[in-house]
C-alpha positions in Angstrom: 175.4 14.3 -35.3 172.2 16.0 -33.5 171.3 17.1 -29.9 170.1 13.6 -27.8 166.0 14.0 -28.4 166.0 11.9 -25.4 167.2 14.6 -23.3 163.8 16.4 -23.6 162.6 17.2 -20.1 165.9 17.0 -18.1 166.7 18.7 -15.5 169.5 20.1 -14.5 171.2 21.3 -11.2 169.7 24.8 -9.9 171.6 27.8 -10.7 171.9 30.9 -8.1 172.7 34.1 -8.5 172.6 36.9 -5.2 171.8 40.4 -6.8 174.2 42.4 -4.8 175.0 46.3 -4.6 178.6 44.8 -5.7 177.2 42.3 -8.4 175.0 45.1 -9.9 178.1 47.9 -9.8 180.6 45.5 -11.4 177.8 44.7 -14.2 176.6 48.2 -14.7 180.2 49.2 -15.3 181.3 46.3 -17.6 177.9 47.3 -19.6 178.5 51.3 -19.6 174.9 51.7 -18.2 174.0 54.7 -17.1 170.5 55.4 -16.1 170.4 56.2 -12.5 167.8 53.6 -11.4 171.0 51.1 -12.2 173.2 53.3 -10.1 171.7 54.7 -7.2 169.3 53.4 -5.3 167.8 56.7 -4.1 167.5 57.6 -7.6 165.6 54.0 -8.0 163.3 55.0 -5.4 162.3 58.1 -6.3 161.1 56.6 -9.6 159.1 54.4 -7.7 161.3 51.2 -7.2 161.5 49.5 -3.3 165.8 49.3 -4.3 168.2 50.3 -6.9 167.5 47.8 -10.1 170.0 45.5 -12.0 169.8 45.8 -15.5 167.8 43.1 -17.2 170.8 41.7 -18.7 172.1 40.7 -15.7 170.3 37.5 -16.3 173.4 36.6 -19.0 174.8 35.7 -15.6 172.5 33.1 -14.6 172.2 31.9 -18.1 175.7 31.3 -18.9 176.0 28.7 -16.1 172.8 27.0 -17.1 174.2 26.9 -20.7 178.0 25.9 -19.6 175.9 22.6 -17.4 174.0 21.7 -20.4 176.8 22.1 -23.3 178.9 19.9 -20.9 176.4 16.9 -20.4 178.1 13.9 -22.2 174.6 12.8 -23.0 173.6 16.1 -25.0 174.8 13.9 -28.4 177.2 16.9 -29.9 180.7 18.9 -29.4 180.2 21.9 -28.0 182.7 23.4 -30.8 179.2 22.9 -33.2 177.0 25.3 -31.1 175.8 28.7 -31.3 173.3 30.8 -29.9 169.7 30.9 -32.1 166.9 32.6 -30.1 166.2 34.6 -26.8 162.8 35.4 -25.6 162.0 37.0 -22.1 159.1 37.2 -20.2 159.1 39.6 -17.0 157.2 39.8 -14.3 159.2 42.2 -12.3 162.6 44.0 -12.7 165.8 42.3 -10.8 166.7 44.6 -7.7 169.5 44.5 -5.1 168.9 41.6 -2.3 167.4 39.5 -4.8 168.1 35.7 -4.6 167.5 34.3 -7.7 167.6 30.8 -8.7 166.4 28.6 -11.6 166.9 24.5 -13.0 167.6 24.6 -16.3 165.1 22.9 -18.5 165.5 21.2 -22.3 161.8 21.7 -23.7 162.3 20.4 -26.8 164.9 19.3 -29.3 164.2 19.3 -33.1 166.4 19.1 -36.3 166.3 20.5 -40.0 168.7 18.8 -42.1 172.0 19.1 -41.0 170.9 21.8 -38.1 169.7 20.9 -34.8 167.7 23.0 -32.3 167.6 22.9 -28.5 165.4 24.9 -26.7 165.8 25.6 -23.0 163.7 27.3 -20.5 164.2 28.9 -17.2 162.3 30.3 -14.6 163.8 32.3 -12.2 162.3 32.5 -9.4 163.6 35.1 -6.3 163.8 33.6 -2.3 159.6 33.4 -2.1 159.6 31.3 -5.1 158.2 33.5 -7.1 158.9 33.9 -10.9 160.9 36.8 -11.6 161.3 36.1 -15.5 160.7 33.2 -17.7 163.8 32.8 -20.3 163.4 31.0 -23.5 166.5 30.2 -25.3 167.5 28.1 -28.5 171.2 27.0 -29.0 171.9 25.6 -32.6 173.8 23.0 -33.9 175.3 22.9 -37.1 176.3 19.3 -38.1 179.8 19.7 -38.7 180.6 22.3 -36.8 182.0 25.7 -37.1 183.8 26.7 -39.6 187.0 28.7 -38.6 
């Protein structure tokens, strides 16, 4: 069984995430981060930065959701007992800081298979309040016909 090839330019609903001094503490603590750029926002500014930054992993939050709403779509074609993470690639055009609204619709760019695996790529482009791009995240979630051994 293989991802739905006809799924290939869907859509999905948007995903929001508000980057809040609250949301960025609780993620900086579950990481163990501890540059001070992540932790205080005078220390942000005085390397240059308008408000204290989120880590860049922070997006993990956004993309979990977007992945949950696509691994749940009873047109995607497999169980989601099958699938595994492949392939992340980010592209940045600016660092996530506190007061950021970020939102994105998840997007399948292409689906593909190689014998018994299947590929799924997904894009998103998060984009802050003014609509502009904040990152562009590339991911690729496999699917090995069968499923998982356990």
């Amino acid at each position: 069984m293989t991802f739905n090839a006809q799924l290939i330019g869907k859509h999905y609903a948007e995903v929001k995430l508000s980057v809040t001094p609250e949301t960025v503490d609780s993620f900086v603590r579950a990481i163990g981060e501890s540059n001070p750029i992540f932790l205080d926002p005078v220390a942000a500014q005085a390397a240059g930065y308008d408000q204290q930054l989120a880590p860049p992993t922070i997006l993990a939050r956004i993309q979990i959701v977007a992945v949950l709403e696509i691994t749940a779509d009873p047109e995607i074609g497999v169980e989601f007992d099958g699938i595994v993470h492949g392939e992340q690639n980010y592209v940045w055009t600016r660092p996530v800081e506190v007061g950021d609204e970020l939102s994105t619709i998840p997007l399948i760019t292409d689906i593909r298979s190689r014998g018994s695996v299947s590929f799924l790529d997904v894009e998103l482009d998060v984009r802050d309040a003014s609509g502009a791009t904040v990152v562009v995240s590339r991911s690729t979630m496999v699917h090995l016909d069968g499923g998982v051994s356990r």
